[in-house]
C-alpha positions in Angstrom: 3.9 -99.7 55.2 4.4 -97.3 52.5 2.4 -97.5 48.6 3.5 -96.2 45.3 1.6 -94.0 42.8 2.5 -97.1 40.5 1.5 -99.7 42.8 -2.4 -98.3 43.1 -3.3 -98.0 39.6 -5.5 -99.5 37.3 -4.5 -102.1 34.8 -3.6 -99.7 31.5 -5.7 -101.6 29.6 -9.2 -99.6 31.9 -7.2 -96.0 30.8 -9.8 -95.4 27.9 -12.6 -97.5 29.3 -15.6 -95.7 31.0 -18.8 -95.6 32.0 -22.4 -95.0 30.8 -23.7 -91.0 30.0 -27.2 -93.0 30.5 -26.5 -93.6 34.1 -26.2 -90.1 34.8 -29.3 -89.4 33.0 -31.0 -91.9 35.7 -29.1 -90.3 38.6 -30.9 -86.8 37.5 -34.4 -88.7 37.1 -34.2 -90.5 40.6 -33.0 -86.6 41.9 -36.2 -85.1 40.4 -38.1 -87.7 41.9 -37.1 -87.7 45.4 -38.1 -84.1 45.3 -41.8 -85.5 44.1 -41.8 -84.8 40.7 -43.8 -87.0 38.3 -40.9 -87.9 35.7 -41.4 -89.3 32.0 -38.8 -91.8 31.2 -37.7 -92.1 27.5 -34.2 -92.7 28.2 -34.6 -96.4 28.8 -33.4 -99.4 26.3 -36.3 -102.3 27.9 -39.2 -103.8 26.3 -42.5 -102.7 27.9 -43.8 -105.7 28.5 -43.1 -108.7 31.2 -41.2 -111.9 30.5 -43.6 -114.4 29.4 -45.3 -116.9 31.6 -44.0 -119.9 30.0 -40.4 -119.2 30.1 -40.9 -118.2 33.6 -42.6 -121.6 34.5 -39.8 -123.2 32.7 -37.6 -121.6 34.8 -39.5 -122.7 38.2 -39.8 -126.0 36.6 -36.0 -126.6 36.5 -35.4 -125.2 39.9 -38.1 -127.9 41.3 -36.5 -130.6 39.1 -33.2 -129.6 40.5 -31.5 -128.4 37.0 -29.1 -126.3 39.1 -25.9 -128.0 39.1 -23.1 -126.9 36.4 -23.5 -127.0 32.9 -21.1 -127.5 29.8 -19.3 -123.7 29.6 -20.7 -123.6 26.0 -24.4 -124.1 27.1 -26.6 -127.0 27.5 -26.4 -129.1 24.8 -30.6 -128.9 23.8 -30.6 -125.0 23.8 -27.3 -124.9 21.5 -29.4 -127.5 19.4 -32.6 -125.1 19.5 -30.8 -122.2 18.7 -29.0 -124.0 15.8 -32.0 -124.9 14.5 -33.3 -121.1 14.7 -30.2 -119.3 13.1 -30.4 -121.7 9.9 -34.3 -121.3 9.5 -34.9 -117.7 10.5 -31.4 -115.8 9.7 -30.2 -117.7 7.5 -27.0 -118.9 8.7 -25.5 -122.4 8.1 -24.3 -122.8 11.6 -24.2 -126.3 13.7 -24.6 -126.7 17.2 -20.9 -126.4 16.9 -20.7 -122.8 16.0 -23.3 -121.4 19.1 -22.1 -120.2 22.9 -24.9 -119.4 24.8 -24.0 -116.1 26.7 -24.5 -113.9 29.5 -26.3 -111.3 27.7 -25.5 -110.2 24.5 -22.9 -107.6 26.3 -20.8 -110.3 26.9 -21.4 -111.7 23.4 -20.2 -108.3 22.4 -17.1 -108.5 24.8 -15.8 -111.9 23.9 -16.1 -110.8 20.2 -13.7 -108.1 20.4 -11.7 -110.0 22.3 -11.4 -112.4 20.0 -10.7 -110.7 17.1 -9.2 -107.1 18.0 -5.5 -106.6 19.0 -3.9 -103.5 20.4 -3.1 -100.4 18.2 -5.9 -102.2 15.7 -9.1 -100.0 14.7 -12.4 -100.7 14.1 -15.1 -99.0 11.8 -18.0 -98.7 13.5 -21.4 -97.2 11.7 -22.3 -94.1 13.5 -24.4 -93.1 15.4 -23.6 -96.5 17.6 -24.7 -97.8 20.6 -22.5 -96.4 23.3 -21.1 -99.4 24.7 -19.0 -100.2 21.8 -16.0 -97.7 21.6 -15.5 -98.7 25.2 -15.5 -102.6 24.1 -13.1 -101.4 21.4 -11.1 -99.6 24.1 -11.0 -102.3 26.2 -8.6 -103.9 23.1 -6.6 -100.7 23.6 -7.8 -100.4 19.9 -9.6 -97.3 18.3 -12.9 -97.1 17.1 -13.2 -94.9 13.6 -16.6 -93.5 13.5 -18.3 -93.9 9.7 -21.7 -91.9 9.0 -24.8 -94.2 8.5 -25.9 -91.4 6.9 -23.4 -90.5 4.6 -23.2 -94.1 3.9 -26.6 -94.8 2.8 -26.0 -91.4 0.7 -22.7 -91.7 -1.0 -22.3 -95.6 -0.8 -20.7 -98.0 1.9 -17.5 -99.3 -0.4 -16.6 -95.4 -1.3 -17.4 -94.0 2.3 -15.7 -97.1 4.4 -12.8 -96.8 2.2 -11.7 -93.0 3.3 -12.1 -94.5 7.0 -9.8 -98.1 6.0 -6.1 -98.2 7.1 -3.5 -100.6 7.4 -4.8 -100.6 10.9 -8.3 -101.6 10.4 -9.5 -104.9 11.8 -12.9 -105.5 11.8 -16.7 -103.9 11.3 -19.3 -103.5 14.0 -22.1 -104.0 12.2 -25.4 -103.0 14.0 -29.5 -103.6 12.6 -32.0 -102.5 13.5 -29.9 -99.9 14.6 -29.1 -98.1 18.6 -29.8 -95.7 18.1 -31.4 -94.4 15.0 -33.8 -97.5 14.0 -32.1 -97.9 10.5 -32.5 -101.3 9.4 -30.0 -102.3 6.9 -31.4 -103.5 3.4 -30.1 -106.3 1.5 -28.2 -104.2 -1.1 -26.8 -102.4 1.7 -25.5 -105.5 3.5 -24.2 -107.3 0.5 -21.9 -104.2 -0.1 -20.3 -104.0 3.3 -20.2 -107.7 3.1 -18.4 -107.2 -0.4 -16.2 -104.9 1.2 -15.4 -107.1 4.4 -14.2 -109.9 1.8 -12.3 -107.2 -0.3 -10.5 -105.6 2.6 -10.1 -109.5 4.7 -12.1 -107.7 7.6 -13.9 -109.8 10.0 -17.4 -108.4 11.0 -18.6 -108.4 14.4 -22.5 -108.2 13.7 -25.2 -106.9 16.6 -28.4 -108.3 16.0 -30.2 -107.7 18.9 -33.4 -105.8 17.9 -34.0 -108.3 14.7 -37.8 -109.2 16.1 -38.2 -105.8 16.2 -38.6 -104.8 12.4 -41.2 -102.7 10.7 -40.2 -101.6 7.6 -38.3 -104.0 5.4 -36.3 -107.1 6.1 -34.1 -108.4 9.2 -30.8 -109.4 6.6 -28.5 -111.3 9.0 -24.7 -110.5 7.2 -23.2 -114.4 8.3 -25.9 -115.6 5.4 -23.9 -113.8 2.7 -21.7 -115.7 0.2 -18.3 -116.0 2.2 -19.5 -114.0 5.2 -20.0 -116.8 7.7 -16.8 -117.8 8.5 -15.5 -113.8 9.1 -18.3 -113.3 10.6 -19.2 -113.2 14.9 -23.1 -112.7 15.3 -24.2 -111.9 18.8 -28.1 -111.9 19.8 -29.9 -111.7 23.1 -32.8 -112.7 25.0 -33.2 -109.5 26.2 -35.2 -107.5 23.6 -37.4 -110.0 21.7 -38.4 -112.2 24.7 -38.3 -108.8 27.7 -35.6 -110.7 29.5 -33.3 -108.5 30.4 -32.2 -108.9 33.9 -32.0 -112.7 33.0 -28.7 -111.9 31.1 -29.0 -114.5 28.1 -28.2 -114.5 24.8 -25.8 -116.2 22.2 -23.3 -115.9 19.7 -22.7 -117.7 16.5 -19.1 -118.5 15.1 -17.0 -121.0 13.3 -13.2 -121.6 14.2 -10.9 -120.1 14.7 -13.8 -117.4 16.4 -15.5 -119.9 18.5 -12.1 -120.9 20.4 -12.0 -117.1 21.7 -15.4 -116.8 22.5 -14.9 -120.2 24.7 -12.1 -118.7 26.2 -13.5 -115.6 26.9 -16.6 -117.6 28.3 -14.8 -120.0 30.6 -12.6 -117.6 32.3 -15.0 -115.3 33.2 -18.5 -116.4 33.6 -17.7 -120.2 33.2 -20.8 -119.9 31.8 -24.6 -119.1 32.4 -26.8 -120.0 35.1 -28.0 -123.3 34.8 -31.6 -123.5 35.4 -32.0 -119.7 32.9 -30.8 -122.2 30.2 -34.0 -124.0 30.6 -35.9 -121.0 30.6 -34.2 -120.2 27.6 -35.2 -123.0 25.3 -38.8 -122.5 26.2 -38.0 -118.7 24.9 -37.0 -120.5 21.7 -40.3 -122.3 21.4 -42.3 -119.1 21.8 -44.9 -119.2 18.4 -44.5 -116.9 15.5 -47.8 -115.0 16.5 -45.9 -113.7 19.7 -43.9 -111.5 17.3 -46.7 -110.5 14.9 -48.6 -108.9 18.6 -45.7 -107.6 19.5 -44.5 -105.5 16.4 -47.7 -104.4 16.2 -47.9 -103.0 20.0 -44.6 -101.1 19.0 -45.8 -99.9 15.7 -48.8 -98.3 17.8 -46.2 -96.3 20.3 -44.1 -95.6 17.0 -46.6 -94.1 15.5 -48.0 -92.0 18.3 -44.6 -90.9 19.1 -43.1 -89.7 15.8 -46.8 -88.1 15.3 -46.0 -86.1 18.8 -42.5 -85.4 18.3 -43.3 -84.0 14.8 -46.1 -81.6 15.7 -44.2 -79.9 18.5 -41.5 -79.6 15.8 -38.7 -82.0 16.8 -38.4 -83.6 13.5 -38.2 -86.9 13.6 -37.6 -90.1 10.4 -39.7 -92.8 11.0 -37.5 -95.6 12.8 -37.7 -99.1 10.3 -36.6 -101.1 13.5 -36.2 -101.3 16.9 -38.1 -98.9 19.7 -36.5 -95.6 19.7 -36.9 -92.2 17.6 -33.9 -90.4 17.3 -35.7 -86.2 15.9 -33.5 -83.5 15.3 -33.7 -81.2 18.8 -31.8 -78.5 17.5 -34.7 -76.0 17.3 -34.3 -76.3 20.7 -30.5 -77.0 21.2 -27.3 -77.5 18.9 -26.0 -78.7 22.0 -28.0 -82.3 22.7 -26.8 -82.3 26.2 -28.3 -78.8 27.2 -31.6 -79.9 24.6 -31.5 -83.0 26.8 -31.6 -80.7 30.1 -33.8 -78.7 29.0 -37.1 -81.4 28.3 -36.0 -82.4 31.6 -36.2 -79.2 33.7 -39.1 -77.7 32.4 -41.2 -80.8 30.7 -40.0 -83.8 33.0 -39.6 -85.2 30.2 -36.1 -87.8 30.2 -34.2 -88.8 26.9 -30.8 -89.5 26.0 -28.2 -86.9 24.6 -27.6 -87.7 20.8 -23.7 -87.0 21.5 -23.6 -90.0 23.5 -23.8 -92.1 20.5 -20.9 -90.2 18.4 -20.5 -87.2 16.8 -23.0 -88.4 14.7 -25.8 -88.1 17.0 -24.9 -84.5 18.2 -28.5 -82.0 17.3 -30.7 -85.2 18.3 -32.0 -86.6 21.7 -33.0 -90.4 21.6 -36.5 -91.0 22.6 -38.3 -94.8 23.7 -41.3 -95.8 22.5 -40.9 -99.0 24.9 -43.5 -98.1 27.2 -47.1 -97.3 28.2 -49.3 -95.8 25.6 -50.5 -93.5 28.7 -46.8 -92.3 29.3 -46.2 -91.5 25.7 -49.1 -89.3 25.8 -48.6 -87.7 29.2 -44.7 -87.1 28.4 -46.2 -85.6 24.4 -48.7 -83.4 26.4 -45.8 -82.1 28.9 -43.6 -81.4 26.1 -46.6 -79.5 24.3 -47.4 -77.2 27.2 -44.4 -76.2 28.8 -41.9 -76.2 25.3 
């Protein structure tokens, strides 16, 4: 039986799409390790700690009450109700139970949102440096993502510098706080004028909120609050960073019509939905006390601080992060290339961090370093760094 070149192809629609630089990054750990090398990660997007006992005991608690059979595609209808309940009092939002999807992580929040909204040939601005992800999302659309400077928004102002990036073409707005990978955190001001130009231009946003428990500096300012923003906007949160659940894959999103029919649809012909008895687990996340936050910002704010100390005395100059858990210095002194700065720390400190270019042009000069674990390992990996630099 014969094939054809044509025959044993991808769908088109994968041309653009591809995978992780991070990935590689790992690869090169795991290689250093296997030749007994003590490695220190910074390259890594988890929260240090474990998931916390009570949602785990929910979770064995619906297993042993048999919560495992199917469950409305949408999500059960308590957590929908809980997480209703939380948009309106915490971010703001005026959203019914209606207007949530619970979600396989908030990748596939992400997913179903450009899917949703974004056609072919369309383009979407995206704030740069981004999380890397996104352009293959957008890809995925066989749309193109148009890279606009956080910095030389913030600098020159977001209606005059998303305006020389706007087309006939432009769709939508990825709009990202606390920030992957810089830590920006949007303020209000700033918000209110890409929501101003959203309503201006008739752009829907796509907002990524998934570090908003982690904030140190300022205000979490969900964009769906803002006069007329709700109803162009998709929000998309996870589980992931603000309760350490990330190999659960949960999170939400939050949408009127006509949005919530494509996230439904999206939903129900792939996943058909998320596991059953993490739902439960879930809704004891969404009971977890205010104090759990206030402990936890302030372990992050103690790694922060140790680590932009560090970075800044050996000379990789580094902006203190307002959100999130990652500082993002300039590396040039050692490389204007971030990949070779990135090999570098690697090969002679053992120290691991991500390439800036990964993240755009934007992020070229710059290596992204987490603060998400040990205090012990931030210091070890600062030491490294100090002697053999």
């Amino acid at each position: 039986m014969s094939t054809s070149e044509t025959a044993f192809r991808l769908a088109a629609r994968l041309d653009r799409v591809g995978f992780s630089d991070i990935v590689n990054i790992r690869n090169r750990v795991m290689e250093l390790r296997a030749r007994g090398q003590t490695v220190y990660q910074f390259e890594g997007g988890e929260p240090f700690t474990n998931t916390p006992e009570h949602i785990k005991e929910a979770m064995m608690r619906a297993l042993r009450e048999d919560r495992t059979r199917y469950a409305p595609s949408s999500g059960i209808q308590e957590l929908r109700a809980a997480i209703a309940e939380k948009v309106r009092e915490q971010n703001h939002i005026n959203a019914s139970e209606q207007d949530v999807i619970v979600m396989s992580g908030g990748m596939q929040g992400l997913f179903a949102a450009f899917q949703s909204v974004v056609n072919a040939e369309d383009e979407v601005l995206v704030f740069s440096p981004y999380w890397t992800p996104v352009k293959d999302l957008v890809a995925h659309c066989r749309a193109t993502p148009i890279l606009v400077s956080t910095e030389t928004a913030r600098s020159e102002g977001f209606m005059e510098t998303l305006s020389r990036s706007t087309t006939e073409a432009t769709r939508a707005i990825y709009y990202n706080t606390p920030q992957n990978p810089t830590g920006t955190v949007f303020t209000r001001k700033e918000a209110e004028a890409v929501a101003r130009f959203a309503r201006d231009n008739d752009l829907i946003v796509i907002a990524d909120e998934a570090y908003e428990d982690i904030v140190f500096d300022g205000e979490h300012v969900s964009i769906a609050s803002l006069e007329g923003m709700f109803e162009r906007t998709i929000t998309c949160y996870t589980f992931s960073k603000s309760y350490s659940m990330t190999g659960w894959r949960l999170g939400y999103a939050i949408a009127p019509e006509p949005w919530m029919t494509g996230l439904k649809k999206m939903t129900l012909y792939s996943t058909n939905g998320v596991s059953t008895p993490g739902q439960w687990a879930a809704l004891a996340a969404m009971a977890t006390p205010a104090d759990f936050f206030e402990k936890l910002r302030a372990e992050y704010l103690q790694r922060r601080d140790l680590m932009l100390s560090g970075l800044n005395e050996i000379g990789l100059k580094c902006e203190s992060p307002a959100g999130a858990f990652y500082a993002f210095p300039d590396a040039t002194s050692i490389s204007t290339d971030s990949r070779t700065a990135s090999e570098i720390l690697l090969e002679r400190a053992q120290v691991a961090t991500v390439p800036g270019i990964v993240f755009g042009i934007h992020g070229e000069g710059h290596l992204r370093f987490s603060f998400s674990t040990s205090i012990e390992t931030i210091e070890a990996g600062l030491d490294s760094l100090r002697r053999k630099l």
